[in-house]
N, C-alpha and C positions, 0 to 999 in steps of 0.2 A: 975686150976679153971679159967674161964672167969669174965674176970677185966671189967665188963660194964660201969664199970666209967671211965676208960683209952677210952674205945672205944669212948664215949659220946665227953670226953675233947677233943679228936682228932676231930670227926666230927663238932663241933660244931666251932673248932679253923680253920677249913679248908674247911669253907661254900663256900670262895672267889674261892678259887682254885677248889673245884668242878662243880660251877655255870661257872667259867672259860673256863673249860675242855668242859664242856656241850654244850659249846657256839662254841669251836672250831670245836668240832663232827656235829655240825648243819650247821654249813657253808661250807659243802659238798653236793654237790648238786647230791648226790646220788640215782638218779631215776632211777630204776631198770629198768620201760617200756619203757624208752629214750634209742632205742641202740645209742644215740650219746656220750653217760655219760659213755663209759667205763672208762675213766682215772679217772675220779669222785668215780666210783664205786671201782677201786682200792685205790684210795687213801682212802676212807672211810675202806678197810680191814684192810688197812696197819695201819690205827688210831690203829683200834679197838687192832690188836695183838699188837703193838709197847705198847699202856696201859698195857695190860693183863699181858705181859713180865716185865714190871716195877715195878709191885707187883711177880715176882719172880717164876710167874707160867711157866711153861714150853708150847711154843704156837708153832704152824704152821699153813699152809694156806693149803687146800684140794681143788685142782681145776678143774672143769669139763668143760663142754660148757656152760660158765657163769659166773659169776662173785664166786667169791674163796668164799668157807667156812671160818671163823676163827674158831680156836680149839685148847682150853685151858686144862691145868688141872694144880694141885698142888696135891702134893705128898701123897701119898695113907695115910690112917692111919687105921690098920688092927683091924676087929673088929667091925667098925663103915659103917655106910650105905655112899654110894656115890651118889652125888647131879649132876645132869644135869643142866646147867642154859642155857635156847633156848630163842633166841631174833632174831633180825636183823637190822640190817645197812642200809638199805636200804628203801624208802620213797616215795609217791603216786606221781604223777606228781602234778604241783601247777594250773595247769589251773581251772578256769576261774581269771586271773593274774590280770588282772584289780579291782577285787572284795576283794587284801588282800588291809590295809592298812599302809602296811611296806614289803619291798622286804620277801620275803620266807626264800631264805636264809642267809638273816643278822639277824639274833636273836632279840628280844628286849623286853626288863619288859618294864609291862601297866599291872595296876591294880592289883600288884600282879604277874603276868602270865608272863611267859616266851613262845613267840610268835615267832613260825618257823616252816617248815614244818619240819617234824618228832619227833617234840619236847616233843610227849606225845606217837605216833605211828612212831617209837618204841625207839628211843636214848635216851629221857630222861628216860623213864622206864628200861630198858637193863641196860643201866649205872648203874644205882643205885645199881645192882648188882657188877659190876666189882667195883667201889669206897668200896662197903662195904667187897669184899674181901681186897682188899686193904688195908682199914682199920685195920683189923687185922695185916696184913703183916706189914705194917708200924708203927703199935703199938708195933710191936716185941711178938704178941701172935702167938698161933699156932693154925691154924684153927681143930675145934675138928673132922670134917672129910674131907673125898676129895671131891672136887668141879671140876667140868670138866666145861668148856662154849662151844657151841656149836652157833654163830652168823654167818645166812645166811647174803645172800644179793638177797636174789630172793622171800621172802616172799609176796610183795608185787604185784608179778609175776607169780605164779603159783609154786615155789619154786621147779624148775625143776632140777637141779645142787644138792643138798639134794637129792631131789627122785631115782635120777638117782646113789646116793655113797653110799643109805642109808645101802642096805646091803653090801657092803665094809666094810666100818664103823661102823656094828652094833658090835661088839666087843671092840672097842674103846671107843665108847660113851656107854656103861654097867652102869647100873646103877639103884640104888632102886626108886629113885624121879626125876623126869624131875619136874622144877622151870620155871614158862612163867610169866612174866607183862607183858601183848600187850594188857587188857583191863581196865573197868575204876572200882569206887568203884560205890555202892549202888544210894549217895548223899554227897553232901559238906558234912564232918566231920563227915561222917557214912560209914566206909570202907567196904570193902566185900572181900569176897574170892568165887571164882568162880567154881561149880562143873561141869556145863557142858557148852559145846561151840555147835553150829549149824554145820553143816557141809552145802558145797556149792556144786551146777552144775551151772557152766555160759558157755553160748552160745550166740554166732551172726546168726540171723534167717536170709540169703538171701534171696529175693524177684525178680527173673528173669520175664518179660515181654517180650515184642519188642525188638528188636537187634538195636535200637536206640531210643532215647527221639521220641515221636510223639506232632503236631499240638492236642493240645485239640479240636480245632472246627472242622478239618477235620475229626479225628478218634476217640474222643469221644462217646462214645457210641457202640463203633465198638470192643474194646477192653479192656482184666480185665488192671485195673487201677494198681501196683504191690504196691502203695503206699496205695491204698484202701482195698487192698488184706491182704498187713500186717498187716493194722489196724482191719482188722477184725479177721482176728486170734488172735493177741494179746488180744481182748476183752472178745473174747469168749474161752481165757485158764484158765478164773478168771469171776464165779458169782457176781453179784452185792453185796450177802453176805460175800464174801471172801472165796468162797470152788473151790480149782482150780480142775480144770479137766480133769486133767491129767490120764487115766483109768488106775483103780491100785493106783491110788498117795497116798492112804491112808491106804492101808496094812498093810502097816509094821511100822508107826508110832506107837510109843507106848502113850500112855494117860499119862496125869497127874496122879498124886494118889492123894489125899485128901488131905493127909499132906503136900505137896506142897504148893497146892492151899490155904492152910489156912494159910501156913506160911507167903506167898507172900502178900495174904490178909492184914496181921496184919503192914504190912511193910507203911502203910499211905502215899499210892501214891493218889497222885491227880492229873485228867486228866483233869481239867483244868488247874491247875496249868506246865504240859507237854506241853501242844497248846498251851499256851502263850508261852512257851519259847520255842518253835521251828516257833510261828508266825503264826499260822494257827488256823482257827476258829473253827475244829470239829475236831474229832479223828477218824477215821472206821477200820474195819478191821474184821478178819473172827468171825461169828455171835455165842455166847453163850460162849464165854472167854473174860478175861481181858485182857484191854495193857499189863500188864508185861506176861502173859501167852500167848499172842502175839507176844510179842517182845523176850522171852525167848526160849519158848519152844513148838511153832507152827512152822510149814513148811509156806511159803512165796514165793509168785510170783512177781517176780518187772519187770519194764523196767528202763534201764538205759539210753539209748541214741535213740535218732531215725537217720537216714540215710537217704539218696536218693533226689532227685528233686531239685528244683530249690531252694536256699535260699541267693541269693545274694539279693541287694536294686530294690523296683520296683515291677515288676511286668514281670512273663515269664510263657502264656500258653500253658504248655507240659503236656505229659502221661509220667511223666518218668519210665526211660527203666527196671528200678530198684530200689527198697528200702531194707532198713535191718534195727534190731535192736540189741540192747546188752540188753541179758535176763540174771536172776538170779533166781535159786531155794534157799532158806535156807533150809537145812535138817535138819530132828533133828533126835536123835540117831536110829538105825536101818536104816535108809531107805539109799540107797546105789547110789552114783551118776549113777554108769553105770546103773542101773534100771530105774533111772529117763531118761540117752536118750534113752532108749530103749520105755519108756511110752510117751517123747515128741516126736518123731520120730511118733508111731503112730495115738497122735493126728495130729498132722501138714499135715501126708498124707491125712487123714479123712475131716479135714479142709481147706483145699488146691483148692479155687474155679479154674475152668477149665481158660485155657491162659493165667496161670502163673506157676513157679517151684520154691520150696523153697528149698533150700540148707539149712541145718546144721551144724555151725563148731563148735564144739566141743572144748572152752576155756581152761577149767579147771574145776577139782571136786575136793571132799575131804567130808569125811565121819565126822560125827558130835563124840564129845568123851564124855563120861560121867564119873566121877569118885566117887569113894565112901569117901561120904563126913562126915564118923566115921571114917576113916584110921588115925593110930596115927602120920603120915606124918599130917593130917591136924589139928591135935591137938597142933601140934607142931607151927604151919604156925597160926592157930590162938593165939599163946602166944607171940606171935614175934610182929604180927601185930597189938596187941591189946598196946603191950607195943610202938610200932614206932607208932601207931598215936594217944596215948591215948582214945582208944574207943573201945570196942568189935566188930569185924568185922561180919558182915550177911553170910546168905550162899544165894547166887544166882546162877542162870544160865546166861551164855549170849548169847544174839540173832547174835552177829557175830562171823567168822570162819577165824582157820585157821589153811589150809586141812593140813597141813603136820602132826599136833600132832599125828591125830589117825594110821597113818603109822607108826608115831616114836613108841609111846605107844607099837604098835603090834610089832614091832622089839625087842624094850628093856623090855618089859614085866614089865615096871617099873606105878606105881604110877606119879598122877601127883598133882601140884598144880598151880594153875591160882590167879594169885597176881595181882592185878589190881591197879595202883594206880591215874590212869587218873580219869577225871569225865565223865559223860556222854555229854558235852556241850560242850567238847574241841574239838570239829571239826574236828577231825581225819584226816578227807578224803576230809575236806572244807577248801574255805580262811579260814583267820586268824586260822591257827590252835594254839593251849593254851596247854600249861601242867601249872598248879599253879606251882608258886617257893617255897613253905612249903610243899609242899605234895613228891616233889623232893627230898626234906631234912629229909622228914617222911620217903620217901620210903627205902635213904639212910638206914637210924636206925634201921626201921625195919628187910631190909634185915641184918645187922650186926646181930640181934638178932635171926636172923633166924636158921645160923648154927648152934648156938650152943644149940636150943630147937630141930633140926634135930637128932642130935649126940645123945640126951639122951635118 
């Protein structure tokens, strides 16, 4: 029988030492898009197994063109269903570097919050798993079934080293439940559990002109501008209502159902209470849905970056030679990335005014996952969750991806469940990124509670 009060007295007596550990894991400057950080990037695997191995699980490292898998489990127990736990090690670059206000990767409590990059995406979330296996191990209980971890370090990357072993290792990693925290809860002190994730296509649009920068006053007028070129493309991929137009883009989306939309309804968001906290004076987006059925479970056109021309101090009049950008689709379930270039490919040709060439490269995708949110896996995941943060968790979707799950999913044919313990305002992918330090110690509890509502 599971001694929750052994667990409790343990976690509670070994806050120091977790928050510790948290802190050591953070001050690896593990940025997967930096090929300069490979040492970084191992030493962050070697963290991860050298913990995993300490709690007595059996680990090794799986390595491809990439930085290593870690790959954990503890000893079968026959009968009982077996738990995936997928994270990653690995963490966004920190720029614009100027804009944190504490180095990235020196950790530091402020207001509560423990402040570093990766500290909520994804080490302090990941962790909380490995410590709560632990917990048990260290309490001298037996965990009531097998737990396997499964920590890239390419997530943040397109998670290519994964893709590339997945069927190697689909045997390995078998199993009834994949377990992910990489997202947040509902609201401060209102947790959620997450039934579905977006799926992604990102691309960099080339913009080819002139075979060198031109004089704007000499050749002005004489030639397409590749900078004016791509802005007009970009403009016209996205209605002023938010319906992009991409031909075909909307096929294979499936709708809300009503009880979604009612449920979300009931959930007392307020958008301006949103625009206040992200700083911005209006909210928009595609016409005849709300924010959260925007940010949930609508498809999404963005720019991320612009390229090309001149942007040093001053002033320098050119036609430059060339511009790009970094584009993003969100998918939501069904609609399938190689569809999406095959639909951007022919708007772009269509759109493509004469005396310039746009190039397509082709980043990354990943197909959006949905899961059923009566599976007695999730029944289980809200009795855990409800008990780690004293509060009955929501069911949501979330508006961002990450492509690997629905590969995994189709490989292991297993159930999933998406634990989120971050908030929405901890800045993932921004300076100052936040995980709260209570919610760290919830997620802890939770996950202790979790196996043993999995098992039953």
């Amino acid at each position: 029988m599971t001694d929750f009060s052994a667990l409790d007295r343990f976690l509670q007596n070994n806050r120091q030492s977790h928050l510790d550990e948290l802190f050591e894991l953070l001050r690896i400057a593990s940025i997967s898009a930096d090929s300069t950080k490979g040492a970084e990037m191992a030493q962050a695997a070697n963290w991860v197994e050298a913990k995993l191995a300490s709690g007595g699980l059996k680990t090794k490292q799986i390595h491809g063109d990439g930085p290593p898998l870690v790959y954990a489990e503890s000893a079968p127990v026959p009968g009982k269903p077996v738990v995936l736990i997928y994270g990653h090690y690995d963490v966004q670059p920190v720029d614009p570097l100027h804009l944190w206000d504490s180095p990235p990767f020196e950790p530091v409590l402020k207001d509560g919050n423990i402040v570093a990059r990766g500290s909520t995406d994804d080490k302090g979330q990941m962790l909380t798993h490995v410590q709560s296996v632990l917990a048990w191990h260290q309490c001298g209980q037996k965990l009531p079934l097998q737990v396997k971890f499964l920590i890239e370090g390419q997530e943040e990357n397109g998670s290519e080293v994964l893709e590339a072993k997945l069927a190697e290792i689909t045997e390995q990693i078998a199993c009834d439940v994949i377990v992910i925290s990489d997202s947040s809860q509902y609201a401060k002190g209102q947790p959620a559990i997450t039934y579905g994730l977006r799926g992604i296509a990102y691309y960099e649009l080339r913009v080819h002109g002139p075979k060198a920068d031109l004089h704007s006053g000499s050749f002005g007028g004489a030639v397409t501008n590749p900078a004016l070129a791509l802005a007009r493309i970009l403009t016209e991929m996205k209605t002023a209502d938010g319906k992009i137009q991409l031909p075909g883009f909307y096929d294979s989306v499936v709708e809300l159902v009503p009880s979604e939309r009612e449920m979300w309804a009931s959930m007392n968001f307020s958008d301006e209470v949103f625009a206040k906290q992200l700083g911005v004076d209006a909210l928009t987006g595609e016409a005849g849905y709300t924010t959260l059925e925007r940010r949930w479970a609508r498809p999404t056109f963005d720019v991320h970056g612009l390229l090309g021309g001149y942007q040093g101090e001053g002033g320098k009049t050119i036609i430059p030679s060339w511009a790009a950008a970094k584009i993003s689709f969100r998918l939501v379930p069904n609609q399938d990335p190689k569809t999406v270039s095959k639909q951007l490919q022919e708007f772009v040709h269509s759109h493509t005014p004469p005396g310039v060439r746009v190039e397509i490269v082709d980043l990354h995708g990943g197909r959006g996952v949905m899961v059923n949110p009566n599976s007695k896996f999730m029944r289980g995941a809200m009795q855990a969750v409800h008990e780690g943060f004293d509060a009955m968790p929501v069911l949501i979707r979330e508006g961002g991806s990450i492509p690997i799950v629905a590969q995994m999913v189709e490989a292991t044919k297993a159930d999933v469940l998406l634990l989120g313990w971050g908030l929405d305002d901890d800045g993932a992918h921004s300076p100052n990124e936040k995980f709260c330090l209570e919610d760290y110690y919830r997620g802890i509890r939770a996950s202790s509670r979790l196996w043993h509502y999995l098992a039953e």
